[in-house]
Structure formats: structure tokens, C-alpha cells
C-alpha positions as CSV (number, residue, x, y, z in Angstrom):
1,X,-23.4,2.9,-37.9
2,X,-21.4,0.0,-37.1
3,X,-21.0,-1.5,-33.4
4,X,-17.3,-2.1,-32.6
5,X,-17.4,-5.7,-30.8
6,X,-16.1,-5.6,-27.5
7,X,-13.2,-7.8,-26.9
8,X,-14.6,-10.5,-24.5
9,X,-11.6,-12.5,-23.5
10,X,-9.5,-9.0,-23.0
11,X,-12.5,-7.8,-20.9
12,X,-12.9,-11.0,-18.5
13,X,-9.2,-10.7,-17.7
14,X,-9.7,-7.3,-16.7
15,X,-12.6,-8.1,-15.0
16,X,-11.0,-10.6,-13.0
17,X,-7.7,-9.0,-12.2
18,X,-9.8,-5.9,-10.8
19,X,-11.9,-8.0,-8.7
20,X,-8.8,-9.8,-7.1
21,X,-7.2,-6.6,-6.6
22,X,-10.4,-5.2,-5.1
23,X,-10.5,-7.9,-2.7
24,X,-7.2,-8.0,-1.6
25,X,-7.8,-4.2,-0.8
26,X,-10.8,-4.6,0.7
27,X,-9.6,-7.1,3.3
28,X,-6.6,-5.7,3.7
29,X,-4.3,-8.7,2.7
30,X,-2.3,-6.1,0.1
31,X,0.1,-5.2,2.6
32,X,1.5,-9.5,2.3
33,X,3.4,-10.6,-0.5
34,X,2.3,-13.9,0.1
35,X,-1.2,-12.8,0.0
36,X,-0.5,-11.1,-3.2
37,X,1.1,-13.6,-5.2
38,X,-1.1,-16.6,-4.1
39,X,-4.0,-14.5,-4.8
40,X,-2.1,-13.4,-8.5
41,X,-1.8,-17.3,-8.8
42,X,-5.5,-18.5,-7.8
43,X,-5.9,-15.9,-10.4
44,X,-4.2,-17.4,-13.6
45,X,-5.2,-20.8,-12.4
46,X,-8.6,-20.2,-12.6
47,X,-10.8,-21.6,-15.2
48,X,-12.2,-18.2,-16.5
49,X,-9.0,-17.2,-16.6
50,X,-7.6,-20.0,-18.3
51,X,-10.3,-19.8,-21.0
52,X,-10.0,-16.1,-21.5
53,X,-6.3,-15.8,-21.7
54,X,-6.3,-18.9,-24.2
55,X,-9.4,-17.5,-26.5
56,X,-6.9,-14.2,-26.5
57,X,-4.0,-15.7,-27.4
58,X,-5.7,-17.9,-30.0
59,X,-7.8,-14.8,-31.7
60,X,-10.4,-17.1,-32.7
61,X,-14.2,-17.1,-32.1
62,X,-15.9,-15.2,-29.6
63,X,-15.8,-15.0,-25.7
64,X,-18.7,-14.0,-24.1
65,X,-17.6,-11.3,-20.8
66,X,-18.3,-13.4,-17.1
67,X,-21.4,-12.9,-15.8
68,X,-22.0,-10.9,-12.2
69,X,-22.5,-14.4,-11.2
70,X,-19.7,-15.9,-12.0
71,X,-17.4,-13.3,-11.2
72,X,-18.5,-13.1,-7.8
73,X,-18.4,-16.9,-7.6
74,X,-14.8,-16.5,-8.2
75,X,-14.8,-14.0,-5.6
76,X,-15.9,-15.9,-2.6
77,X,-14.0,-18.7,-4.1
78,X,-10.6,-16.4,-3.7
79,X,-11.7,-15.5,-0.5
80,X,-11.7,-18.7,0.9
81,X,-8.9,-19.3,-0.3
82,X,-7.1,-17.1,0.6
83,X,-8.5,-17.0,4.3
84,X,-7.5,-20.7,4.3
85,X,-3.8,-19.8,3.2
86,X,-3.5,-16.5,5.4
87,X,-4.5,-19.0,8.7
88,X,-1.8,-21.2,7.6
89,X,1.1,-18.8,7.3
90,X,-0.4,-16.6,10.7
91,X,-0.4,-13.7,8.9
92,X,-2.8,-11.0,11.0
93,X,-5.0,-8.5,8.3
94,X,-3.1,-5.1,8.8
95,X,-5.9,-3.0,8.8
96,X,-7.1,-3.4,11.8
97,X,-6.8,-0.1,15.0
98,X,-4.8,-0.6,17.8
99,X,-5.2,0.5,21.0
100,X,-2.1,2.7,22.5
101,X,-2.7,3.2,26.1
102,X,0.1,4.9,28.5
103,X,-1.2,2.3,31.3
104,X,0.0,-0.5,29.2
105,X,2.9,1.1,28.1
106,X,4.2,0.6,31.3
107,X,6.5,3.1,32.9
108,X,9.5,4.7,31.2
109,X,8.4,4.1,27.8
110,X,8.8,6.2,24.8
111,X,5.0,6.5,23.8
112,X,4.6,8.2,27.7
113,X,7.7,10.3,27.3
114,X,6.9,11.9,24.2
115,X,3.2,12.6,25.1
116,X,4.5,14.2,28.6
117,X,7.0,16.0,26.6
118,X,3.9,17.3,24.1
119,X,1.9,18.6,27.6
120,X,5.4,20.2,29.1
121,X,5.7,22.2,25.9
122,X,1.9,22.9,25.6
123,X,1.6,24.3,29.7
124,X,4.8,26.7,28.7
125,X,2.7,27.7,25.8
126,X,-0.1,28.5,27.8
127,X,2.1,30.7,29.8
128,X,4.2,32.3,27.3
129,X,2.5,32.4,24.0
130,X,5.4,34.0,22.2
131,X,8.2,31.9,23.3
132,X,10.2,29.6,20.4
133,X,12.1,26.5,21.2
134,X,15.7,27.8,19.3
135,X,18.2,25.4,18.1
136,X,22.2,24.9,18.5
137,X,23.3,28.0,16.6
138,X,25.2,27.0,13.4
139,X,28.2,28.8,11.8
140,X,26.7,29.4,7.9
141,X,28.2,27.3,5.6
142,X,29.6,28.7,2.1
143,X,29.2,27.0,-0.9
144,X,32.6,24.8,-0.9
145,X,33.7,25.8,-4.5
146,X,33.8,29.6,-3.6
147,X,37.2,29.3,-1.6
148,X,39.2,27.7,-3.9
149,X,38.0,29.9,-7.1
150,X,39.6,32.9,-5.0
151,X,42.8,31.5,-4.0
152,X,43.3,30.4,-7.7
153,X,42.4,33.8,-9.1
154,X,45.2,35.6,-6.4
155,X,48.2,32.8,-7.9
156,X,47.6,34.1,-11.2
């Protein structure tokens, strides 16, 4: 049986686009356009890259896929990069938990007014277990065609 031959050039720009994406992800720089498109450019300008895309477009010879090596070469390569860039535009990784503390709230604020609102409710629950908050009652509204088709069939 014949081996179909893997498409080397295709397969290193896949390789690499994956790997960018998976980094960007992993750090948790996805979330900054900036990020993104520097990181899309460090990409294309790569020499891997360069070769690959090139060897595709041209169709001729072989391109043999990047080595674990290299690709993670690339990687750390990015990520310095990148690193350097996001300390340059101040750009904080979004990823990262956050503390939200009443005490530093301070008093009057919206996170302590909703959470003492969440305890009010939960005490009158504890008390009456049946009871439902009910809204403003509402007048039911009628579909607003059904008027008009009556008052047209009554002129006839």
C-alpha cells in the first residue's frame, strides 16, 4: 500500500499557530488584542514560519515538520517576547483571583448591600419557608393585531 506523504510545510504552520494559541491561553494574555496580534505577528515573522509558508506557496521539494525542539524554542522565544511587550503596555494577565472583602469595600457599597440583602431574604426563609417575593401585578397584554382585525370585521 502506498504512504500518502504528509504535507510538511502545511503541518509546521499548524504546528506553530497551535502552539501560539496555546500559549496565549495558557498565560492568559487572550483576553488583549495587543497581545493577540503581536503574538499573530511574532508568529508570521518567524523563521519557521517564513520557510514553511514560502515552501507552501512555492509547492516545491519537501519540508521536513519542526522538531519538539524547535517548536518549543519558538515557544519560550514568544514568551519572552511577549512578556517584554505586555510590561511595556502595563497590561495585567487577566486570569488571576481577586479578593472581594466587605471590609474593603468600605461602607455603603453595592458588594455589602447585595450580600446583606441575600442574608435578609435567607433569615425570612428560614422563618417562613413558603413565602414568595411577588412582583408589580401586570395588566396581560394582547397580541396588538387582535384589536384592529375586530374593529375591521364590524365596518364591513
Amino acid at each position: 500500500s502506498a504512504k500518502k506523504s504528509v504535507d510538511g510545510a502545511k503541518l509546521a504552520l499548524e504546528l506553530l499557530e497551535a502552539s501560539t494559541t496555546q500559549l496565549l491561553r495558557r498565560k492568559g494574555w487572550f483576553r488583549d488584542v495587543r497581545l493577540r496580534r503581536s503574538a499573530d505577528a511574532f508568529m508570521r515573522s518567524s523563521k519557521v514560519f517564513q520557510r514553511a509558508s514560502a515552501r507552501q506557496l512555492g509547492k516545491s521539494g519537501t519540508f521536513d515538520k519542526p522538531s519538539p525542539v524547535e517548536l518549543s524554542a519558538f515557544e519560550e522565544e514568544l514568551c519572552t517576547h511577549l512578556e517584554g511587550l505586555r510590561n511595556k503596555l502595563g497590561s495585567v494577565p487577566m486570569n488571576e483571583t481577586r479578593e472581594i472583602s466587605l471590609k474593603s469595600a468600605g461602607p455603603g457599597q453595592v458588594i455589602g448591600a447585595k450580600l446583606k440583602g441575600l442574608k435578609q431574604r435567607a433569615a425570612e426563609l428560614e422563618k417562613k419557608p413558603r413565602s414568595v417575593i411577588k412582583g408589580a401585578v401586570r395588566k396581560k397584554r394582547r397580541p396588538l393585531g387582535s384589536k384592529k382585525s375586530k374593529d375591521a370585521g364590524e365596518d364591513d
